[in-house]
N, C-alpha and C positions, 0 to 999 in steps of 0.2 A: 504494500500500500504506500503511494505515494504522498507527500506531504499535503498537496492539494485536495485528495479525497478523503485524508485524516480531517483538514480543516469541515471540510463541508459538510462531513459526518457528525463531529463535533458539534460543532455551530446548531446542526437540526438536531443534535438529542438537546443541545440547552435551548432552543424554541420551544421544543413538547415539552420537556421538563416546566419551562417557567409559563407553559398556558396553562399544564393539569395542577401546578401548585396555585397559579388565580384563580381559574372555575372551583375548584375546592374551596377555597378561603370566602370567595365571592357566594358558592351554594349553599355554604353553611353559615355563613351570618359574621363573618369573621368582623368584614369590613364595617360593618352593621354598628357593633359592639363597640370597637375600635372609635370608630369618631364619635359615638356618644361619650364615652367617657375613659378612652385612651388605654394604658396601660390598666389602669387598677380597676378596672371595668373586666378586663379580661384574668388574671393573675390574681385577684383579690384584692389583698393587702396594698 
């Protein structure tokens, strides 16, 4: 494998990687939780 089709393989696991970590955060409420009241909204304390 050459270095150009390492890159492009690369590249597209960190796109699917970082849309299935947003749809998750985004279907569960993450973001939700988050800007109403930030960390200690989520974490507790």
């Amino acid at each position: 494998m050459n270095g150009k089709k390492f890159l492009i393989f690369l590249m597209s696991f960190l796109v699917c990687f970082a849309v299935a970590l947003y749809l998750y955060m985004y279907l569960t409420g993450w973001f939700d939780i988050f800007l109403d009241s930030g960390f200690k909204g989520l974490y507790g304390k």
